[in-house]
PyMOL Python script that loads the backbone (N, CA, C, O; Angstrom):
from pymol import cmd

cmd.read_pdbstr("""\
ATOM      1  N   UNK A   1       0.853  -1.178   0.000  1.00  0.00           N
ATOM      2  CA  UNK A   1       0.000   0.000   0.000  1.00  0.00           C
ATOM      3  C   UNK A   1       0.900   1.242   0.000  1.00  0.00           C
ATOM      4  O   UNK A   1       1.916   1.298   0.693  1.00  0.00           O
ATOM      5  N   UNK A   2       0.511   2.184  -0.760  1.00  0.00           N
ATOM      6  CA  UNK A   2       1.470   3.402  -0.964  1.00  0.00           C
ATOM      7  C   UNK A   2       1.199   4.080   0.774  1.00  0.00           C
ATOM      8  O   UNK A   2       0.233   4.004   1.534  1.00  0.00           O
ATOM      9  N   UNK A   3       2.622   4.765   0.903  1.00  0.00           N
ATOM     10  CA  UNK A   3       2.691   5.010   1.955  1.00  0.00           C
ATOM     11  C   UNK A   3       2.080   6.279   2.855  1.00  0.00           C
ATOM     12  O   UNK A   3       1.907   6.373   4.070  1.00  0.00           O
ATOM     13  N   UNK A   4       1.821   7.233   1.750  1.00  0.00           N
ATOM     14  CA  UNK A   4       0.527   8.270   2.094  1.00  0.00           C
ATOM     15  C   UNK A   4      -0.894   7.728   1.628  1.00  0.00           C
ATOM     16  O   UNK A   4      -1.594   8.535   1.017  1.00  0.00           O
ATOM     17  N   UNK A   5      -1.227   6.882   1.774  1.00  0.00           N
ATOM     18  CA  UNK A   5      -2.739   6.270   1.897  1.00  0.00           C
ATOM     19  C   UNK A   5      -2.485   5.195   3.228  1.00  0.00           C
ATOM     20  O   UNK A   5      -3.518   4.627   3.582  1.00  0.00           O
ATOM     21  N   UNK A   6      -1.159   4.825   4.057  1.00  0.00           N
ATOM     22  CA  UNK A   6      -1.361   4.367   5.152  1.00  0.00           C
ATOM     23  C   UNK A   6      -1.178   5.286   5.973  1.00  0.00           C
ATOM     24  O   UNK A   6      -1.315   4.983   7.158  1.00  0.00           O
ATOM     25  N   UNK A   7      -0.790   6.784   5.608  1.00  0.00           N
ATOM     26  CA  UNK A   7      -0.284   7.335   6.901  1.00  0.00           C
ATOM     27  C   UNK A   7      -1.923   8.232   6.824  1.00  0.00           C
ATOM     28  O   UNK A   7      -1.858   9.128   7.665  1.00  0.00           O
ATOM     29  N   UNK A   8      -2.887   8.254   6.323  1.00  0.00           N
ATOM     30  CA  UNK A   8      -3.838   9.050   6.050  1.00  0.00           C
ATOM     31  C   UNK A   8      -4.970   7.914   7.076  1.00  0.00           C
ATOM     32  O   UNK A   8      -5.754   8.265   7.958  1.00  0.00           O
ATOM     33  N   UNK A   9      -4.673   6.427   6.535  1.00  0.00           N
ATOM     34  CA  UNK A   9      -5.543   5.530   7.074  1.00  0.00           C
ATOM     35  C   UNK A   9      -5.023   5.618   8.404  1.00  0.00           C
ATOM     36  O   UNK A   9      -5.634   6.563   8.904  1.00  0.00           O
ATOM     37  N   UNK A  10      -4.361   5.229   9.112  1.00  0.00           N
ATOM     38  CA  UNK A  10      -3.354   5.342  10.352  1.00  0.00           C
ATOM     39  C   UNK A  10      -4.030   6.998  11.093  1.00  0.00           C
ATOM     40  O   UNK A  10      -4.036   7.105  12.319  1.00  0.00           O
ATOM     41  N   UNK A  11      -4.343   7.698  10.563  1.00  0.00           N
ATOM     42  CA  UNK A  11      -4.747   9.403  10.956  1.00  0.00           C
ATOM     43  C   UNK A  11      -5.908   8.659  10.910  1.00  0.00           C
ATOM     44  O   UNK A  11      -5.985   8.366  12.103  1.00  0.00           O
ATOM     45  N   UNK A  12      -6.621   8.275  10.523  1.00  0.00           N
ATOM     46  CA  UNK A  12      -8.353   8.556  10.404  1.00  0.00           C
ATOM     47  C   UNK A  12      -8.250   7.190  11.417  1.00  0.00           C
ATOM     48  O   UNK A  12      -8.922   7.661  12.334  1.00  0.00           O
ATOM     49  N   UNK A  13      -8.071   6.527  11.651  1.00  0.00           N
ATOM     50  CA  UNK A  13      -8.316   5.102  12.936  1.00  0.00           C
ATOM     51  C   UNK A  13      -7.948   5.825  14.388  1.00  0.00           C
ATOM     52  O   UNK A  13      -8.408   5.469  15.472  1.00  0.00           O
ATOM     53  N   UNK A  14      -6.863   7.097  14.133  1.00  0.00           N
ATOM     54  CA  UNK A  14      -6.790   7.385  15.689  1.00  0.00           C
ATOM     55  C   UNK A  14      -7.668   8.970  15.951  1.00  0.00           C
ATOM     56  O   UNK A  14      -7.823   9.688  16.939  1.00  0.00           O
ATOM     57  N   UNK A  15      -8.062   9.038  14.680  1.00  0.00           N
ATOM     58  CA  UNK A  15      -9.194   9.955  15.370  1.00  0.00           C
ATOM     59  C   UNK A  15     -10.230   9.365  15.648  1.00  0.00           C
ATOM     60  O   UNK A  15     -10.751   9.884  16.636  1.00  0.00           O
ATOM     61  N   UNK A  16     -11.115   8.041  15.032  1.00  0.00           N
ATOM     62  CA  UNK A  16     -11.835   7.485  15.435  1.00  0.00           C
ATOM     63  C   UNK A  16     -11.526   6.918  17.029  1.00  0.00           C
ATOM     64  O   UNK A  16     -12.407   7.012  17.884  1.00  0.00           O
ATOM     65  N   UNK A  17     -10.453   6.441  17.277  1.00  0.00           N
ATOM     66  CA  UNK A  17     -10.202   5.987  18.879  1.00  0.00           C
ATOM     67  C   UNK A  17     -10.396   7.401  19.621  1.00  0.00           C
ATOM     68  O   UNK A  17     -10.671   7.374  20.821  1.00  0.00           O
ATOM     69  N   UNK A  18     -10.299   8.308  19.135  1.00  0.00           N
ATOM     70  CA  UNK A  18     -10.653   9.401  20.006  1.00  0.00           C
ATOM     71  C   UNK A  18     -12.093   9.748  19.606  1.00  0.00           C
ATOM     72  O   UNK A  18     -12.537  10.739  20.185  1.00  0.00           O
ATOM     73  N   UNK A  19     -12.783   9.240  18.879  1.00  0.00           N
ATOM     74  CA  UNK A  19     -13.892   9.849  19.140  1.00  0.00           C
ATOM     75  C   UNK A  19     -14.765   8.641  19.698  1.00  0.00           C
ATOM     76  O   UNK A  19     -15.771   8.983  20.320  1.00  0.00           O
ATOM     77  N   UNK A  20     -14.554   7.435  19.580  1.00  0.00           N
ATOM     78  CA  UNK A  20     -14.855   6.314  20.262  1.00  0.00           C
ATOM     79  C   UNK A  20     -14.873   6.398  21.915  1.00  0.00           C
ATOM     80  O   UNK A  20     -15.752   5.980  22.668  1.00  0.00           O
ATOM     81  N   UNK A  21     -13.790   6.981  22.207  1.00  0.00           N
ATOM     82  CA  UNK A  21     -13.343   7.114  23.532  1.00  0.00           C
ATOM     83  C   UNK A  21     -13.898   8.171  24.290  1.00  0.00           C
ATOM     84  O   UNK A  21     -13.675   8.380  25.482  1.00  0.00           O
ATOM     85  N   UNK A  22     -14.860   9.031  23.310  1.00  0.00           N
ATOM     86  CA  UNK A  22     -15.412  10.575  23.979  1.00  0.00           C
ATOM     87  C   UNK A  22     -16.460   9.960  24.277  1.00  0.00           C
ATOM     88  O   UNK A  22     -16.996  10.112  25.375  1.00  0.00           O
ATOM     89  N   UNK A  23     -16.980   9.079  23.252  1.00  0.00           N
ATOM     90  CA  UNK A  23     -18.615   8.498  23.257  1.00  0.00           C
ATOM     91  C   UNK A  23     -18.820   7.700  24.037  1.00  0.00           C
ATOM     92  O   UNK A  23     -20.024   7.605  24.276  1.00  0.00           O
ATOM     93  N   UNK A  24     -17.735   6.531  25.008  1.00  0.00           N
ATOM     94  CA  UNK A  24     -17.821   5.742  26.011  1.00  0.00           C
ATOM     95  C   UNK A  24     -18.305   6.623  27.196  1.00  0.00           C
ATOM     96  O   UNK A  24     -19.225   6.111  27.834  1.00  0.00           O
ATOM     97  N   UNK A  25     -17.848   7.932  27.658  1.00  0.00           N
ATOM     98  CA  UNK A  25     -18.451   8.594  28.912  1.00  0.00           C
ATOM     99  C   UNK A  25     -20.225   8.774  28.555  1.00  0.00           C
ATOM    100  O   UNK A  25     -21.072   9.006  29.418  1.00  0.00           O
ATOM    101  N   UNK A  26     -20.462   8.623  27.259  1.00  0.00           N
ATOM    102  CA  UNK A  26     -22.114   9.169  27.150  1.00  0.00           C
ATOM    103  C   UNK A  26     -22.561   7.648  27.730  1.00  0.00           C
ATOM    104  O   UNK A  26     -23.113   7.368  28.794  1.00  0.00           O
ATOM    105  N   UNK A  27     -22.077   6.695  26.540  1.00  0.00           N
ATOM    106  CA  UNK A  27     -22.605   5.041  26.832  1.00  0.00           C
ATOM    107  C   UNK A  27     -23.263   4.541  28.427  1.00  0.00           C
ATOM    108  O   UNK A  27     -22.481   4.318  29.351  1.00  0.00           O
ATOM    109  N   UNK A  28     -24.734   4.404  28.603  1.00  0.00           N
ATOM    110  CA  UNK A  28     -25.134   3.844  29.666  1.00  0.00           C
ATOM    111  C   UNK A  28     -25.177   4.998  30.932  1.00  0.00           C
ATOM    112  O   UNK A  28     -25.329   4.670  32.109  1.00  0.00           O
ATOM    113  N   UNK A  29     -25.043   6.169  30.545  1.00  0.00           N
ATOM    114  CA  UNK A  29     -24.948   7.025  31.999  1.00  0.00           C
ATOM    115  C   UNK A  29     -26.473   7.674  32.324  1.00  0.00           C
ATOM    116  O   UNK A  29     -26.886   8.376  33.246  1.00  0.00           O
ATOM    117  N   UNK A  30     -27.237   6.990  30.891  1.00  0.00           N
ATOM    118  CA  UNK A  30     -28.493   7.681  31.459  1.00  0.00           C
ATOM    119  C   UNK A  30     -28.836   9.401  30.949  1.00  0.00           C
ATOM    120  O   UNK A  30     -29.831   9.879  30.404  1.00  0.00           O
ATOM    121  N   UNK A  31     -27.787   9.915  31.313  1.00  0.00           N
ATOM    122  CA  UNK A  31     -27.572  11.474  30.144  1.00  0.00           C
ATOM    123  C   UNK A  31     -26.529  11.399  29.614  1.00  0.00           C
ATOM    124  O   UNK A  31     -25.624  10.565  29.645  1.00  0.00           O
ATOM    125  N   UNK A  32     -26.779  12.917  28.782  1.00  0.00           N
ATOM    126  CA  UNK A  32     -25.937  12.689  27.456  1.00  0.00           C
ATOM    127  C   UNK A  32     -25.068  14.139  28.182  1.00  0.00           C
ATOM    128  O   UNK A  32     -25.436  15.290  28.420  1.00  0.00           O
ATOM    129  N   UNK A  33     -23.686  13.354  28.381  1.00  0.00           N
ATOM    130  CA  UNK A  33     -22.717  14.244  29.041  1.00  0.00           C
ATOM    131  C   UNK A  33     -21.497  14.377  28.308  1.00  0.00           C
ATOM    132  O   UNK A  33     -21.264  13.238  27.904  1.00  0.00           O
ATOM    133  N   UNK A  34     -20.682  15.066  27.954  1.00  0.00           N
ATOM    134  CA  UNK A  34     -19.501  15.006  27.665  1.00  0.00           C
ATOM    135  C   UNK A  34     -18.444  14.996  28.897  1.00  0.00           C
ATOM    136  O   UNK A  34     -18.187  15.705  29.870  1.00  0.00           O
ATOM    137  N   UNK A  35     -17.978  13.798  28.310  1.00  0.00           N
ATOM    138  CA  UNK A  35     -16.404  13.209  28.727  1.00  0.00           C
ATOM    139  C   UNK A  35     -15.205  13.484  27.645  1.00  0.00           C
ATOM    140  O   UNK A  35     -15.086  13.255  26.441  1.00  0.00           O
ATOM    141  N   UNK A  36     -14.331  14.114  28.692  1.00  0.00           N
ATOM    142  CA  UNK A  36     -12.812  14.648  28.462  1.00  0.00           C
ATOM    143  C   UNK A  36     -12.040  13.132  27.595  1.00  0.00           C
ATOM    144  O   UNK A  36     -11.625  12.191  28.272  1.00  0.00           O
ATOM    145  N   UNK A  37     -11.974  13.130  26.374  1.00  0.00           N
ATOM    146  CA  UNK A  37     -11.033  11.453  25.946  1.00  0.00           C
ATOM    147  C   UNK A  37     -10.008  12.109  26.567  1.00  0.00           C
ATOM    148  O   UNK A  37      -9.745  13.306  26.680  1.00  0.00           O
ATOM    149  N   UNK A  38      -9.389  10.946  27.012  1.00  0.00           N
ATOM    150  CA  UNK A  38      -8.236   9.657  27.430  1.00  0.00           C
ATOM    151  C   UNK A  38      -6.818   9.893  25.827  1.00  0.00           C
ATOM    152  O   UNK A  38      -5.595  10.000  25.912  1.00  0.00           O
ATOM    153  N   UNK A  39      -7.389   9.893  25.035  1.00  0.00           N
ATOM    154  CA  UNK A  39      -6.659   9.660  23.437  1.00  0.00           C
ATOM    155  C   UNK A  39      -6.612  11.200  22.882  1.00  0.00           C
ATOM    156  O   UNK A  39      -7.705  11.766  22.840  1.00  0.00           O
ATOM    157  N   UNK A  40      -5.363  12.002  22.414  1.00  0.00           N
ATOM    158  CA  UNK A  40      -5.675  12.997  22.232  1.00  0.00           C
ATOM    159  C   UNK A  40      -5.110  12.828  20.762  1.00  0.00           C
ATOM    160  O   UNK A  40      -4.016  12.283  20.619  1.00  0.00           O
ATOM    161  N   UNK A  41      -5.859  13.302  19.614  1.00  0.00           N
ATOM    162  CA  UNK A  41      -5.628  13.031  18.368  1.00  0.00           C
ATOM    163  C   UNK A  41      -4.376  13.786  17.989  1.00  0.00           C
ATOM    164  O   UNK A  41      -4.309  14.905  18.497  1.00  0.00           O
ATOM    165  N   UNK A  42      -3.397  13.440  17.234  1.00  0.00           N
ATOM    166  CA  UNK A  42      -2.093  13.654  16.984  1.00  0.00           C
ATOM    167  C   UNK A  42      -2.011  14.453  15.981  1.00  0.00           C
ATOM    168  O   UNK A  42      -2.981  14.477  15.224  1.00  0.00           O
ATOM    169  N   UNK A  43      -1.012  15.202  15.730  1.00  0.00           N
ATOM    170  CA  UNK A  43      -0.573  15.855  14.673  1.00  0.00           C
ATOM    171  C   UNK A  43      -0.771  15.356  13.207  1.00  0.00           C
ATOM    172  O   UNK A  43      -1.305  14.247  13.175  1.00  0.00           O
ATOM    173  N   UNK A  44      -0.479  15.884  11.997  1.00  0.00           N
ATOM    174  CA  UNK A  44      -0.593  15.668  10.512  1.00  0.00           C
ATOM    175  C   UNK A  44       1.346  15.165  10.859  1.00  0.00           C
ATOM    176  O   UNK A  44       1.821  15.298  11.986  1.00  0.00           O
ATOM    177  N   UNK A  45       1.852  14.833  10.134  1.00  0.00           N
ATOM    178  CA  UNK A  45       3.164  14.200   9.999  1.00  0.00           C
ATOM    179  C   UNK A  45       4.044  15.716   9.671  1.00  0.00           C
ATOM    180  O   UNK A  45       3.374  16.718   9.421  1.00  0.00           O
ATOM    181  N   UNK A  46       4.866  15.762   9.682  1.00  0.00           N
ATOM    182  CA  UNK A  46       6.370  16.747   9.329  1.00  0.00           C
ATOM    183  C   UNK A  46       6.757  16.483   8.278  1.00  0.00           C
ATOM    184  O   UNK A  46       6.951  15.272   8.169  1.00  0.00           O
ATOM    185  N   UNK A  47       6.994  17.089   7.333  1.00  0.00           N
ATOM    186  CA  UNK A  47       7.404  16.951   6.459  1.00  0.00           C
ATOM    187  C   UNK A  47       8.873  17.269   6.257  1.00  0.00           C
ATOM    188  O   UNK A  47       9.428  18.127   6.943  1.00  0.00           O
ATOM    189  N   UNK A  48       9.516  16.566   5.297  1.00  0.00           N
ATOM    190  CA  UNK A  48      11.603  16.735   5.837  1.00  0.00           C
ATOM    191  C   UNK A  48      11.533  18.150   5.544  1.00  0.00           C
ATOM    192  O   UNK A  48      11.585  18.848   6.557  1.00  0.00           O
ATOM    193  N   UNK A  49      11.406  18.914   4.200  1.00  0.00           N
ATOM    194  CA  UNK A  49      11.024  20.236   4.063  1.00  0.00           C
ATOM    195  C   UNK A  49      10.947  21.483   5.396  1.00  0.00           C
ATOM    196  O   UNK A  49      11.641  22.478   5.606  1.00  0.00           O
ATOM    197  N   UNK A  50       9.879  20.943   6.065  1.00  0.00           N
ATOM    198  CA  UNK A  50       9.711  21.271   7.595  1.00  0.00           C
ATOM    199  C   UNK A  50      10.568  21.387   8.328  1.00  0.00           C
ATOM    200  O   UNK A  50      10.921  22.455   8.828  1.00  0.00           O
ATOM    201  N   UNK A  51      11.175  20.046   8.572  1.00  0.00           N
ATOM    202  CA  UNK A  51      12.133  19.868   9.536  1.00  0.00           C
ATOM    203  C   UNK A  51      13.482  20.954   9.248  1.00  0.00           C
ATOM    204  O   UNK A  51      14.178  21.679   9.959  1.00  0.00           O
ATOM    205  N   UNK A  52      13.419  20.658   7.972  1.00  0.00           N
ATOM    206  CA  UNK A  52      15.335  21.379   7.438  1.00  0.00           C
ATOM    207  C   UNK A  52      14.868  22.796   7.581  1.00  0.00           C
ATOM    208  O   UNK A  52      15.679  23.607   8.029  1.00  0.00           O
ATOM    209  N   UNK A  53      13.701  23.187   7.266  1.00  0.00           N
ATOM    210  CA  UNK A  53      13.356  24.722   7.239  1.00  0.00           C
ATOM    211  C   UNK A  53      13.879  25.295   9.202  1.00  0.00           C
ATOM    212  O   UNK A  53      14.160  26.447   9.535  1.00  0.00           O
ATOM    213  N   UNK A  54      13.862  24.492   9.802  1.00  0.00           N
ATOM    214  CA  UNK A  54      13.350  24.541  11.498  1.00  0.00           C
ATOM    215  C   UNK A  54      15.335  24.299  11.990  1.00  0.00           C
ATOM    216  O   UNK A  54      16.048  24.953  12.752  1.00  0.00           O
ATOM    217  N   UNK A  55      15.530  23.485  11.414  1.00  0.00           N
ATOM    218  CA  UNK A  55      17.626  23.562  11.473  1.00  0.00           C
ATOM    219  C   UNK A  55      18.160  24.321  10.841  1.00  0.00           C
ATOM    220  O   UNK A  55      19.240  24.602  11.361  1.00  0.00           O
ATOM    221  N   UNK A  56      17.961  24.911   9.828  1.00  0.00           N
ATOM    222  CA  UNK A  56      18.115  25.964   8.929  1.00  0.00           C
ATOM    223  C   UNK A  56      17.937  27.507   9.876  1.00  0.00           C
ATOM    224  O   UNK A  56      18.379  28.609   9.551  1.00  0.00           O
ATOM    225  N   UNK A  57      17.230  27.188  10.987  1.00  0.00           N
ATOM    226  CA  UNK A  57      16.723  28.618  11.519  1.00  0.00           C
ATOM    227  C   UNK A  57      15.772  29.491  11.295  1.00  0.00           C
ATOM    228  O   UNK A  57      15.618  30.613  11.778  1.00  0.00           O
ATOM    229  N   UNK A  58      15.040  28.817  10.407  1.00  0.00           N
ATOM    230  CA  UNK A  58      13.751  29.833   9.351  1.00  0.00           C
ATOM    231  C   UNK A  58      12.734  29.317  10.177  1.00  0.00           C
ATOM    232  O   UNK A  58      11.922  28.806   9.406  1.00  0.00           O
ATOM    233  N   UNK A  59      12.364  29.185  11.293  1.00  0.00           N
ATOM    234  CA  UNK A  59      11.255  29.105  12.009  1.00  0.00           C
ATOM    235  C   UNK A  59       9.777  29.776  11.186  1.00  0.00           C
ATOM    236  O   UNK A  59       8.709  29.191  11.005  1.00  0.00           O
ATOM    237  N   UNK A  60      10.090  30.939  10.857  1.00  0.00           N
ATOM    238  CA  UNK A  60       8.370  31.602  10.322  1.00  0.00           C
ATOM    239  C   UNK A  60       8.296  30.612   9.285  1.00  0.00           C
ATOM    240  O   UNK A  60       7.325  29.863   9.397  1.00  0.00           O
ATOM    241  N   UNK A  61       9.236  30.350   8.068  1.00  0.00           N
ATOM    242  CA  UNK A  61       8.940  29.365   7.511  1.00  0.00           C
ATOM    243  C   UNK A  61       8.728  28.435   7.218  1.00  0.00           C
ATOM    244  O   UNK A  61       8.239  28.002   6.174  1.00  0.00           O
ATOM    245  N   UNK A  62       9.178  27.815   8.392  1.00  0.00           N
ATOM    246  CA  UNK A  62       8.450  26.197   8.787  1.00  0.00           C
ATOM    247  C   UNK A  62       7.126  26.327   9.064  1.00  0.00           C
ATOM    248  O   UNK A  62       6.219  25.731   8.482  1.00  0.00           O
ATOM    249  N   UNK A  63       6.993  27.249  10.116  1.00  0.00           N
ATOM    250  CA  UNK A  63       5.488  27.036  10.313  1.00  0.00           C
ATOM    251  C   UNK A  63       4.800  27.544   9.110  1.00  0.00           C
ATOM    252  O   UNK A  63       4.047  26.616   8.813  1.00  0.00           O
ATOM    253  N   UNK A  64       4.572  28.799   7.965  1.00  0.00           N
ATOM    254  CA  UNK A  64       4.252  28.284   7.072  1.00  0.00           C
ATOM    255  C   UNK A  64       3.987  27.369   6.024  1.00  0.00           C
ATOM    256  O   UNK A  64       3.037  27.227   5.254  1.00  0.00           O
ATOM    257  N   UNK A  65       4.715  26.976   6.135  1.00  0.00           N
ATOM    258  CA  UNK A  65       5.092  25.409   5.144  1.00  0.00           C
ATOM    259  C   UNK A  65       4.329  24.665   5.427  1.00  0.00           C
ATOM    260  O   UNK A  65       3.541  24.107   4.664  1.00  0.00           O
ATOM    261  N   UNK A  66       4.475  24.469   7.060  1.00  0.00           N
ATOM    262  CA  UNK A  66       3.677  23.364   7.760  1.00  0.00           C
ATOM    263  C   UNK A  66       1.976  23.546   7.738  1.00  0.00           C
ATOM    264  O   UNK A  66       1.175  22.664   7.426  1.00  0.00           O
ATOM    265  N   UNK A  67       1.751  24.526   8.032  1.00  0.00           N
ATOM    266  CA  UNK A  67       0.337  24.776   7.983  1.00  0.00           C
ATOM    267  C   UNK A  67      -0.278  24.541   6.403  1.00  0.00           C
ATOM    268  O   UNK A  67      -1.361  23.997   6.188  1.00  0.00           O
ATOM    269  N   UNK A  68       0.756  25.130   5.207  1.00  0.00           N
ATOM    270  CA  UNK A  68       0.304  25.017   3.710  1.00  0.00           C
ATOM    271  C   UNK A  68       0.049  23.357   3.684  1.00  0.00           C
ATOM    272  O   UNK A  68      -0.929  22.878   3.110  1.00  0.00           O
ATOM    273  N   UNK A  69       0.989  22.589   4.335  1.00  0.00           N
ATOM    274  CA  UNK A  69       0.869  21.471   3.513  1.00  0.00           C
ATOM    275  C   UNK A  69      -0.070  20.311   4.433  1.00  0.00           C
ATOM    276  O   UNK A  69      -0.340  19.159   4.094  1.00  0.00           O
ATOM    277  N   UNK A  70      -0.591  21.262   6.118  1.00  0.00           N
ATOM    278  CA  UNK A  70      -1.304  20.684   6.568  1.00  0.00           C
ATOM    279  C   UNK A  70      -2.667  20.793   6.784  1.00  0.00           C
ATOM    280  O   UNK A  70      -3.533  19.922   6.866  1.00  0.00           O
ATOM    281  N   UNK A  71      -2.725  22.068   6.867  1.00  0.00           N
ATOM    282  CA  UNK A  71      -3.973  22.637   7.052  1.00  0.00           C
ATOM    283  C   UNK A  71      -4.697  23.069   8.667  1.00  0.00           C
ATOM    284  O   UNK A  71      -5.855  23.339   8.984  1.00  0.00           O
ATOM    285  N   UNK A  72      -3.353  22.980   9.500  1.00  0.00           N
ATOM    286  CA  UNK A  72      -3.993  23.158  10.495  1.00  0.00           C
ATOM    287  C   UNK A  72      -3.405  24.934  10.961  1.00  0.00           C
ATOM    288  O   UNK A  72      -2.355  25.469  10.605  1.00  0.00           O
ATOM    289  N   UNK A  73      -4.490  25.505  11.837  1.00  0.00           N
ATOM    290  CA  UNK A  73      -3.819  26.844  12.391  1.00  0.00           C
ATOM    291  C   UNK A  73      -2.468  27.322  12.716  1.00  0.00           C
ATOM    292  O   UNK A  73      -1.542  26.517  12.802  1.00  0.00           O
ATOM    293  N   UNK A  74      -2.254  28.895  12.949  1.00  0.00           N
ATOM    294  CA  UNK A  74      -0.903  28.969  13.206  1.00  0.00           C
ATOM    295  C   UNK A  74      -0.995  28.318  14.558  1.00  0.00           C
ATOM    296  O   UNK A  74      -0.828  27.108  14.407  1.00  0.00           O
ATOM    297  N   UNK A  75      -1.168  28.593  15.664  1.00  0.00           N
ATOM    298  CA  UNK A  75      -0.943  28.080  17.119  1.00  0.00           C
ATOM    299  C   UNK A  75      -0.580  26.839  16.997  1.00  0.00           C
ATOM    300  O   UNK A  75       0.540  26.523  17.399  1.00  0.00           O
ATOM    301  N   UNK A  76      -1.692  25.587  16.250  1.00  0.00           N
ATOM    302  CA  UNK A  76      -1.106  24.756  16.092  1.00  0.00           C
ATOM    303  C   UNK A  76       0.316  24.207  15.717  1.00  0.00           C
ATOM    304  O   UNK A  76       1.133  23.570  16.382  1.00  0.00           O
ATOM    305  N   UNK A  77       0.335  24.695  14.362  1.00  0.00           N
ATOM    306  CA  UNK A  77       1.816  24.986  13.303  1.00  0.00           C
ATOM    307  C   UNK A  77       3.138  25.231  14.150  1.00  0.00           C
ATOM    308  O   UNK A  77       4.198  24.618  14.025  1.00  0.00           O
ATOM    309  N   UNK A  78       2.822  26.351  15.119  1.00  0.00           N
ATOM    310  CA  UNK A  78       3.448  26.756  15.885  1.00  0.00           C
ATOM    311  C   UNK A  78       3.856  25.964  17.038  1.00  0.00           C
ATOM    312  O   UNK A  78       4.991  26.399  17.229  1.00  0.00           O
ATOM    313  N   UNK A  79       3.674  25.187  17.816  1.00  0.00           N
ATOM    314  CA  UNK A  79       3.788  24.138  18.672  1.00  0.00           C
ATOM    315  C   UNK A  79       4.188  23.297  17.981  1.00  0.00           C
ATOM    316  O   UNK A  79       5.206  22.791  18.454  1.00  0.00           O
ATOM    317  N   UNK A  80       3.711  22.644  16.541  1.00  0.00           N
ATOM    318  CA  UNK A  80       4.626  21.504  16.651  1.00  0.00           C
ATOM    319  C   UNK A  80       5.788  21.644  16.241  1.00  0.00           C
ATOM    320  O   UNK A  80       6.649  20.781  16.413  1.00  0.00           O
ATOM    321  N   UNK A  81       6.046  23.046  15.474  1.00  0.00           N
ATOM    322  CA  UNK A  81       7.818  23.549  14.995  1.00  0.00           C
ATOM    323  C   UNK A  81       8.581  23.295  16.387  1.00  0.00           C
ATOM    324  O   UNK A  81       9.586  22.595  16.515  1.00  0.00           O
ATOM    325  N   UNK A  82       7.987  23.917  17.292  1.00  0.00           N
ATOM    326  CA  UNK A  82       8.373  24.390  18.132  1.00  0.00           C
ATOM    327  C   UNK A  82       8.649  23.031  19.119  1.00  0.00           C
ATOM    328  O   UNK A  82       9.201  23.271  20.193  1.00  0.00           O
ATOM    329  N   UNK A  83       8.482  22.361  18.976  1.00  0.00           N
ATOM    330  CA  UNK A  83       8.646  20.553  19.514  1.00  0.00           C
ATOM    331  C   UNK A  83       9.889  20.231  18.580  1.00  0.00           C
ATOM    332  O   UNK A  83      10.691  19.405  19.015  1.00  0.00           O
ATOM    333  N   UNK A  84      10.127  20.803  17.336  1.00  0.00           N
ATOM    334  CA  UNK A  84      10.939  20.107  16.407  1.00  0.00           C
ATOM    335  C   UNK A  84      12.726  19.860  17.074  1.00  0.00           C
ATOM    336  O   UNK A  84      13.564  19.272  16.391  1.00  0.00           O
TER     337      UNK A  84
END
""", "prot")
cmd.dss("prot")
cmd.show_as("cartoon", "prot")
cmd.util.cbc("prot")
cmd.orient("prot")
């Protein structure tokens, strides 16, 4: 299996465990409550691009990059450079 259709399948099974895991606090309580998951859904992957932009020292441009090719917010973008 090509390896961005497992890392996409692999993303969509652990957001389902997190949303599986929100829906166990409703299961059987009688009301419909929200529960805090246990599983906190993970990042989109790094791309090497990313990474070298972030050793390179170009921080604004990683997190651009990162957000173009992920789609998630700056704050986000920003934390995970910032983990790099």
């Amino acid at each position: 299996m090509d390896d961005d259709v497992t890392t996409a399948i692999e993303r969509i099974e652990k957001r389902l465990d997190w949303i599986e895991e929100s829906l166990r606090g409703w299961r059987g309580s009688g009301t419909w409550r929200w529960v805090a998951p246990t599983i906190v859904p993970t990042s989109p992957p790094v791309a090497q691009d990313v990474v070298d932009l972030v050793r390179a020292g170009k921080t604004r441009e990683a997190i651009a990059r990162y957000r173009e090719s992920t789609g998630v917010d700056f704050g986000h973008a920003q934390a995970v450079v910032a983990g790099l």
